[in-house]
C-alpha positions as CSV (number, residue, x, y, z in Angstrom):
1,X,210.2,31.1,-4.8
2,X,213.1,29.3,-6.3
3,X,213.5,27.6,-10.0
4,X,213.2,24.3,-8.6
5,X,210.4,24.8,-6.2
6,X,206.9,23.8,-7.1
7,X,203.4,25.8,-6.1
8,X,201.2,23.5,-4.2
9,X,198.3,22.6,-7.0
10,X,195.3,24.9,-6.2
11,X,191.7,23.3,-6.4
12,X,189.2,26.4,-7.2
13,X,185.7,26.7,-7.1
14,X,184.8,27.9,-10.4
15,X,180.9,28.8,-10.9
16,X,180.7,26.0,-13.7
17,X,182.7,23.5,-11.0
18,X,186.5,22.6,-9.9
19,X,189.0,23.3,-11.4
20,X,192.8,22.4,-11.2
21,X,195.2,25.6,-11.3
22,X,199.0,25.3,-10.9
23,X,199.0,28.3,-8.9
24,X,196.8,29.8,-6.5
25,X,194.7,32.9,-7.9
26,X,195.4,36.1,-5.8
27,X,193.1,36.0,-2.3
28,X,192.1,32.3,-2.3
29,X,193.0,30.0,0.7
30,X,195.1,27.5,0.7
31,X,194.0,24.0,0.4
32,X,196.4,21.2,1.6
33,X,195.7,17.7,-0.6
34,X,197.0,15.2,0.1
35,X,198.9,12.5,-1.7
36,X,196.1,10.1,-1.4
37,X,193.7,12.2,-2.9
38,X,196.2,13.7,-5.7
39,X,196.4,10.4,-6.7
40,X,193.0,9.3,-7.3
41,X,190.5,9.5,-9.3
42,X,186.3,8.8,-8.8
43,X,185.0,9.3,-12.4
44,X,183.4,6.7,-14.0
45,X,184.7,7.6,-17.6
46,X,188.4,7.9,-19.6
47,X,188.8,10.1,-23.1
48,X,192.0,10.1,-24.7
49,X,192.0,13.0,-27.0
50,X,194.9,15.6,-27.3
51,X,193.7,19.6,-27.2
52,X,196.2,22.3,-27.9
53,X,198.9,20.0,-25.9
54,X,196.9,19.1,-23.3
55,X,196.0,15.7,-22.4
56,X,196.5,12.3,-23.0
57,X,193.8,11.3,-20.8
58,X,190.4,13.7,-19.8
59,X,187.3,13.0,-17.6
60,X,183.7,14.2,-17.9
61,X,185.2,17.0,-16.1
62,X,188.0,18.0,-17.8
63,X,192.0,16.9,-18.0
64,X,193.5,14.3,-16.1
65,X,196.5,13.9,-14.8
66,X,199.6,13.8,-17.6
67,X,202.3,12.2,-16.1
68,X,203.4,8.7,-15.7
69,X,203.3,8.6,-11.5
70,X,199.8,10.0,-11.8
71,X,198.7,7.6,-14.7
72,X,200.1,4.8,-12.4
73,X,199.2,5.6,-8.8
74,X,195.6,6.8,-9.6
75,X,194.6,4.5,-12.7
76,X,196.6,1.5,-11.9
77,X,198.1,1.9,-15.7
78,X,200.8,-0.5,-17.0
79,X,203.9,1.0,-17.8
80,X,203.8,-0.1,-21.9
81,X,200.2,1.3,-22.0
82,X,201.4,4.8,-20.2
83,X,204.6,5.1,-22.3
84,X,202.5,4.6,-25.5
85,X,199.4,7.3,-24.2
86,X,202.6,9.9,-23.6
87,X,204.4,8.8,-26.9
88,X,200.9,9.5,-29.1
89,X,200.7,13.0,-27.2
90,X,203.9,13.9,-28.2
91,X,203.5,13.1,-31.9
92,X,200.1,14.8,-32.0
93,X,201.9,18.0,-30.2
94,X,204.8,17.7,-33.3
95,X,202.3,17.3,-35.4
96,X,200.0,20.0,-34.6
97,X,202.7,22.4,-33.2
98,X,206.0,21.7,-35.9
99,X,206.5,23.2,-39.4
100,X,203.9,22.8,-42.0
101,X,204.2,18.9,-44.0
102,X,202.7,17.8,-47.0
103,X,201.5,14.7,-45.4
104,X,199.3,16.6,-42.8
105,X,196.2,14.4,-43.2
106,X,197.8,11.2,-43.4
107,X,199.8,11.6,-40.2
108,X,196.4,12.9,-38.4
109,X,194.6,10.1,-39.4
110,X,197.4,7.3,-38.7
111,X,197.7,9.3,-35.1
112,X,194.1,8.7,-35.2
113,X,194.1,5.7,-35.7
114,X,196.8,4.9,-32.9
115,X,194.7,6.7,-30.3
116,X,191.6,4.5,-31.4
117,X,194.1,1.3,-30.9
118,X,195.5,2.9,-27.3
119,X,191.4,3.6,-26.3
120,X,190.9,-0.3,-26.6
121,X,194.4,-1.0,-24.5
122,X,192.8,1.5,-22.2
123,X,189.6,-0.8,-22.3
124,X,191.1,-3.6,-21.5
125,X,192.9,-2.8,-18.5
126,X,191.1,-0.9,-16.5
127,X,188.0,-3.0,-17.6
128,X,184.4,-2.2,-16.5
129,X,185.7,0.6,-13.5
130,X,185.4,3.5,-16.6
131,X,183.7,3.7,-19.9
132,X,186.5,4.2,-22.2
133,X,186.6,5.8,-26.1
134,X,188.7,8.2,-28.3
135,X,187.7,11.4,-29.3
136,X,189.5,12.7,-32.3
């Protein structure tokens, strides 16, 4: 495969339920989706929280989809709203991931605090279609 080249996502059949994979495991068929169906989403509920770089958004399930196409296409997210969930994420990651600061617990809880504030932006515009909160 070359550098620029992309696998097709893989959706497995796990015991506990499916799962996304960005590759296919060894011996498991291939299974063509479909833009439409990438780019949708049939939950009924929306968690921001951030978990070891993963994230902004999860489901009952598990993660969403991270990127601002997705985010658009699938959850019909204003721009401001999807630049803001991506900004938070990458703070959290620097935060979480870059050198040891003195200030650790007051940059956790002002980050926080932001994704509380996003979780209510979230709320208001994709109104009753998903039940909406923050986990820290």
């Amino acid at each position: 495969m070359e550098h620029d080249e992309r696998p097709e996502p893989y959706l497995g059949d796990y015991p506990h339920g499916a799962y996304w994979s960005a590759t296919r495991p060894e011996g498991a068929q291939a299974r063509a989706v479909s833009t439409e169906e990438y780019f949708s989403y049939e939950g009924t509920s929306l968690r921001i929280m951030w978990d070891e770089g993963a994230g902004p958004l999860w489901a009952d399930g598990g993660l969403l989809g991270g990127d601002a196409e997705w985010m658009r296409r699938a959850l019909a997210l204003g721009d401001a709203l999807i630049d803001d969930l991506l900004t938070w994420m990458q703070d959290v990651s620097a935060l979480h991931d870059g050198p040891v600061v003195d200030d650790w617990q007051e940059q956790s809880h002002r980050l926080d605090s932001r994704g509380e504030a996003l979780a209510e932006r979230l709320k208001a515009e994709v109104g009753a279609r998903y039940r909406v909160w923050y986990h820290s």
